[in-house]
MDAnalysis code that builds the backbone (N, CA, C; Angstrom):
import MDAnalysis as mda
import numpy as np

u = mda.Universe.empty(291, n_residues=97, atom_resindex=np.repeat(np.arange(97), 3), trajectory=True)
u.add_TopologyAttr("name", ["N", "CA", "C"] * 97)
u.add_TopologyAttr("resid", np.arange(1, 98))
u.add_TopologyAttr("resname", ["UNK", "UNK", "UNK", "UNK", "UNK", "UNK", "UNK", "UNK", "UNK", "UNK", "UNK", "UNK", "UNK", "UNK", "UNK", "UNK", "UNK", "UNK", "UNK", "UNK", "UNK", "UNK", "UNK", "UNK", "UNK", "UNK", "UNK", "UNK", "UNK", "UNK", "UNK", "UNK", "UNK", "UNK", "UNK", "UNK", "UNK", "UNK", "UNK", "UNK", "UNK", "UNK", "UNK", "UNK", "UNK", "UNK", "UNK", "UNK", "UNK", "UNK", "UNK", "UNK", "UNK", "UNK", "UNK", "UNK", "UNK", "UNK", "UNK", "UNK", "UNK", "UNK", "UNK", "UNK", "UNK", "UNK", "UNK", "UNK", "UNK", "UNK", "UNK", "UNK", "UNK", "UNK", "UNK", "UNK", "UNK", "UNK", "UNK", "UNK", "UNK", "UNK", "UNK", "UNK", "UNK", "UNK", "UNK", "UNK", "UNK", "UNK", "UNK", "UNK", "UNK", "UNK", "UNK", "UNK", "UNK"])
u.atoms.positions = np.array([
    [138.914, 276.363, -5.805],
    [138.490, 275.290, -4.925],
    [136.967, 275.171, -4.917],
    [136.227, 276.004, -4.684],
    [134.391, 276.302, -4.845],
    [134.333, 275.511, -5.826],
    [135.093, 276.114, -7.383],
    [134.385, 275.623, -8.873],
    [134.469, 274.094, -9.015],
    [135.182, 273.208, -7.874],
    [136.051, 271.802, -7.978],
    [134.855, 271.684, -7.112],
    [134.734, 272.030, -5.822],
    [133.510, 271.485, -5.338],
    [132.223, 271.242, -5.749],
    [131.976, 272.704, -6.837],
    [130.451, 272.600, -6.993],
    [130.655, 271.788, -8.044],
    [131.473, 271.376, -8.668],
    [131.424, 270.183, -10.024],
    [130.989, 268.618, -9.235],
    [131.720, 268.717, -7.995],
    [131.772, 267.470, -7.495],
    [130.284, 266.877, -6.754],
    [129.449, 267.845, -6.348],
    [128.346, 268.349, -5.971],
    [127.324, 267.851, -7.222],
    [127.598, 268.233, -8.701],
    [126.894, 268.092, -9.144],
    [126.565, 267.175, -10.084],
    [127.855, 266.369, -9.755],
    [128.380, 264.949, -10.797],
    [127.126, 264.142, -10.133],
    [126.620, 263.697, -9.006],
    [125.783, 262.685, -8.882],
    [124.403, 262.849, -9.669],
    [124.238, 264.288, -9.461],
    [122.891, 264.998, -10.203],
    [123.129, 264.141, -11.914],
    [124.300, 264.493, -12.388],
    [124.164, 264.293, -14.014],
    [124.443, 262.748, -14.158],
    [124.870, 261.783, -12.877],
    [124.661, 260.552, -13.479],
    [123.623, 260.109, -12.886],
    [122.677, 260.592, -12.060],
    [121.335, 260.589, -11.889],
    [120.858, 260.698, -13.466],
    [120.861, 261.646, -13.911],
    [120.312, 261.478, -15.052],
    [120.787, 260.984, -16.249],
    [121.683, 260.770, -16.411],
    [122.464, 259.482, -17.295],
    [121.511, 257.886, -17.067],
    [121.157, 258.514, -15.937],
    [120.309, 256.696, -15.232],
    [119.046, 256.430, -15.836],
    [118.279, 257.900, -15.858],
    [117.094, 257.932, -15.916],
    [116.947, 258.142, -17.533],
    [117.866, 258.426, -18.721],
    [118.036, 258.145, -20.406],
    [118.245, 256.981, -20.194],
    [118.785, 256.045, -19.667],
    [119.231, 254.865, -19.627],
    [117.658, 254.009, -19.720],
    [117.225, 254.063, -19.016],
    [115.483, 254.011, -18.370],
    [114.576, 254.078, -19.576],
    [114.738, 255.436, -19.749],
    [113.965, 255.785, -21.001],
    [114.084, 254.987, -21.772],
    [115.669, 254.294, -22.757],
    [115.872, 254.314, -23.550],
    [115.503, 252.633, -23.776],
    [115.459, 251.978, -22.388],
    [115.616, 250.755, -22.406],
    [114.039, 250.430, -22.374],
    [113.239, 251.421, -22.047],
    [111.724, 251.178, -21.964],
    [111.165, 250.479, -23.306],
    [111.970, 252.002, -24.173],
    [111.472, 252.387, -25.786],
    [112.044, 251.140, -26.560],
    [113.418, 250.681, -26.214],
    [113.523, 249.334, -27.286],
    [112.375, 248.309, -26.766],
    [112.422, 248.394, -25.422],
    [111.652, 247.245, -25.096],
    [110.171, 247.193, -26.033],
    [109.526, 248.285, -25.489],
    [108.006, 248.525, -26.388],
    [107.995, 248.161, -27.580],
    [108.999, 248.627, -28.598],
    [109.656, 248.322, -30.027],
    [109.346, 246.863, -30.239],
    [109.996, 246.577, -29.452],
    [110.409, 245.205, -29.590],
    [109.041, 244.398, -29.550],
    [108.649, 244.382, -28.681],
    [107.172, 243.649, -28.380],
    [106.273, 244.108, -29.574],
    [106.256, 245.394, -29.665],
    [105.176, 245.425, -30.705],
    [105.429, 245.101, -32.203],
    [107.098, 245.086, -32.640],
    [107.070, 244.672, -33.820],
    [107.730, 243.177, -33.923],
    [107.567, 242.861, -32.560],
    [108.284, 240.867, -32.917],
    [106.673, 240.416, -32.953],
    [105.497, 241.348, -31.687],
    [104.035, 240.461, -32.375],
    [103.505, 240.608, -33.699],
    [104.124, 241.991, -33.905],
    [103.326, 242.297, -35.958],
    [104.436, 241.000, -36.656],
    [105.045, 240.782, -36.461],
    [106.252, 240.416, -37.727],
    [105.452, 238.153, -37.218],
    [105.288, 237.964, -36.019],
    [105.356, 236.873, -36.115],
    [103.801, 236.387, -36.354],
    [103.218, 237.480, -35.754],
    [101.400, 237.098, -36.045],
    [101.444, 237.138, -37.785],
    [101.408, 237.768, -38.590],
    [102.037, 238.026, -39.985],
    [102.114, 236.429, -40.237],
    [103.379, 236.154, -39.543],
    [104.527, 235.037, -40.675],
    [103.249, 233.789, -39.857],
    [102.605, 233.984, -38.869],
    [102.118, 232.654, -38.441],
    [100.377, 232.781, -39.545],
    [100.025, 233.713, -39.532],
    [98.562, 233.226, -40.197],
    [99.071, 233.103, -41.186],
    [100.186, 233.793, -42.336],
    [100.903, 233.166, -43.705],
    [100.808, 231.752, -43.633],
    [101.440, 230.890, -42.544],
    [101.365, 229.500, -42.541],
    [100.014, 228.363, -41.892],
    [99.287, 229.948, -41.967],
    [97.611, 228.472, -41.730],
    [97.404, 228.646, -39.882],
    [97.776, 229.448, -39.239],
    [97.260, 229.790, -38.011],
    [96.083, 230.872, -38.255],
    [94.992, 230.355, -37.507],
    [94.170, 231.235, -37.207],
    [94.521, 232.488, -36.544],
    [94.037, 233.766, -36.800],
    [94.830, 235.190, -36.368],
    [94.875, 235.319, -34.980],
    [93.520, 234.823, -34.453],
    [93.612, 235.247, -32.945],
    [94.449, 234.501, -32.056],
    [94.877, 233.073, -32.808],
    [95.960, 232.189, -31.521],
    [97.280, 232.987, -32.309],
    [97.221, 232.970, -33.469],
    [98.661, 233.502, -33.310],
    [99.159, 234.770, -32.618],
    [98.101, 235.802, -32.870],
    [98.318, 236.901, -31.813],
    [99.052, 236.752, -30.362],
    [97.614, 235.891, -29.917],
    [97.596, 235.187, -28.649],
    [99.591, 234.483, -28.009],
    [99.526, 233.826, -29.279],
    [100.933, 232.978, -28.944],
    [101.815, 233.926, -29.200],
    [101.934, 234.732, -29.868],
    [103.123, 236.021, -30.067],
    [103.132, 237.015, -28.941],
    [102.074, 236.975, -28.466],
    [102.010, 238.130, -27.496],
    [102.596, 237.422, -26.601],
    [102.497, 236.154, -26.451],
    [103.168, 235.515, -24.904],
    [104.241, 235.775, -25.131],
    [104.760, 235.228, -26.344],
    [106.162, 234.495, -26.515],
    [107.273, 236.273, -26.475],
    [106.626, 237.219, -27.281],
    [107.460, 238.592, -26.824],
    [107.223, 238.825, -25.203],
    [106.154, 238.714, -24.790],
    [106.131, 239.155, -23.458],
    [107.137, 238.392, -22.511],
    [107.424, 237.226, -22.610],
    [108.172, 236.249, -21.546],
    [109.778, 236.815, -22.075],
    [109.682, 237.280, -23.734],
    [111.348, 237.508, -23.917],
    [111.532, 238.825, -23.021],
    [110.509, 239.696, -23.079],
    [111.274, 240.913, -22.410],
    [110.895, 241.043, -21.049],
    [110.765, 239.891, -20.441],
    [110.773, 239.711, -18.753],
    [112.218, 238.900, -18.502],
    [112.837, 238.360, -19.523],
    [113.935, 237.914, -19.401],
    [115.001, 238.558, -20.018],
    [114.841, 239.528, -21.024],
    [115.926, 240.216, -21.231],
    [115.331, 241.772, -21.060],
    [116.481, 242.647, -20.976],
    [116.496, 244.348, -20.808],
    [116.666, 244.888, -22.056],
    [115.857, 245.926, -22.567],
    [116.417, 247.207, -23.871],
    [116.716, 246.172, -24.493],
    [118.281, 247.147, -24.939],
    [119.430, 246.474, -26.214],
    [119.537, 244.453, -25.744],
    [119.934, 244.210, -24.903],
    [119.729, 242.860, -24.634],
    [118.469, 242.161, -25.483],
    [117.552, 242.947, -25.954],
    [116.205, 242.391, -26.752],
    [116.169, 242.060, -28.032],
    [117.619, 242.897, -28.928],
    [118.090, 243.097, -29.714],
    [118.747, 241.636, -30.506],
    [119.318, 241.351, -29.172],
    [120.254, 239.930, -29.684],
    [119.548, 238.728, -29.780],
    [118.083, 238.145, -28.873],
    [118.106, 237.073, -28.299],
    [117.805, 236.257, -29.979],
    [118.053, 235.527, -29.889],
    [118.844, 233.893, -31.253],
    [117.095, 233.670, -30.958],
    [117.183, 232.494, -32.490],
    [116.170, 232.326, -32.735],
    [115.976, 231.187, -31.637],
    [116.925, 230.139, -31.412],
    [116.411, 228.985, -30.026],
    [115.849, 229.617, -29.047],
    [116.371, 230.966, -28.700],
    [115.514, 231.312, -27.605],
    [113.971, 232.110, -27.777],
    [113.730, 232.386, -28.950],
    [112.325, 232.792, -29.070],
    [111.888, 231.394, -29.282],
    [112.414, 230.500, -29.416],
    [111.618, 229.237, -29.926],
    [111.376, 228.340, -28.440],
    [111.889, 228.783, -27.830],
    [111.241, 228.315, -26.626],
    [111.009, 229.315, -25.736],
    [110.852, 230.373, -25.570],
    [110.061, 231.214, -25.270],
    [108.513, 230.575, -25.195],
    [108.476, 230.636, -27.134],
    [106.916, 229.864, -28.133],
    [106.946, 228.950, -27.178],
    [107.618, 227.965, -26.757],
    [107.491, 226.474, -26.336],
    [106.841, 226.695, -24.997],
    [107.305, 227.807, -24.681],
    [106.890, 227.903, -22.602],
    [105.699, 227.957, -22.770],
    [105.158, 229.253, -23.929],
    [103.833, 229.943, -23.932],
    [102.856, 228.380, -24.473],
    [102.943, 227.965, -25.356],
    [102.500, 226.489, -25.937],
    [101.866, 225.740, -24.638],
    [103.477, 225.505, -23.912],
    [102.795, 224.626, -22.454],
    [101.982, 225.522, -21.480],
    [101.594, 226.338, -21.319],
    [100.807, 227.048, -20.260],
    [99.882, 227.455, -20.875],
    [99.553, 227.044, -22.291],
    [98.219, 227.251, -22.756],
    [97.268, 225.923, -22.741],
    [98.343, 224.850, -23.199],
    [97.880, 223.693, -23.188],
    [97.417, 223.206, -21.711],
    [98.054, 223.916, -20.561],
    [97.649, 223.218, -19.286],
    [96.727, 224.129, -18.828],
    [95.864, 224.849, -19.666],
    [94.545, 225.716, -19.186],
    [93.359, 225.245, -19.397],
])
């Protein structure tokens, strides 16, 4: 009966920390993500005749607004329409500065 209790005792402890890998793990795609959707699109945008510093500029928005709207693995999936207006949000709030 003790060994049933102290298991039961200590189940919240280990999905406490099930929570906090969860955390971790969703931090690390996130960071991933941002830093290699701005290398990969700053890249493909001065390839096509953007000056480096707006494209930076516009990549950095356009990852930053995706991973305020999506979590971790969720960062994984988002389709190209939605980075493309992501670009589109960041576009209009530059243009209205």
């Amino acid at each position: 009966m003790r060994a049933k209790l102290a298991t039961l005792m200590l189940l919240p402890l280990s999905l406490a920390a099930c929570g906090e890998v969860k955390k971790g793990f969703d931090k690390g795609v996130e960071e991933n993500f941002v830093r290699e959707f701005v290398n990969g699109c700053t890249t493909s945008a001065v390839k096509a005749g953007s000056p480096p510093a707006i494209a930076s500029k516009m990549c950095s928005c356009t990852a930053d607004k995706l991973a305020e709207k999506y979590e971790g693995s969720a960062l994984l999936g988002v389709s190209q329409d939605e980075m493309l207006a992501a670009g589109k949000q960041c576009l209009l709030e530059q243009a209205a500065k």
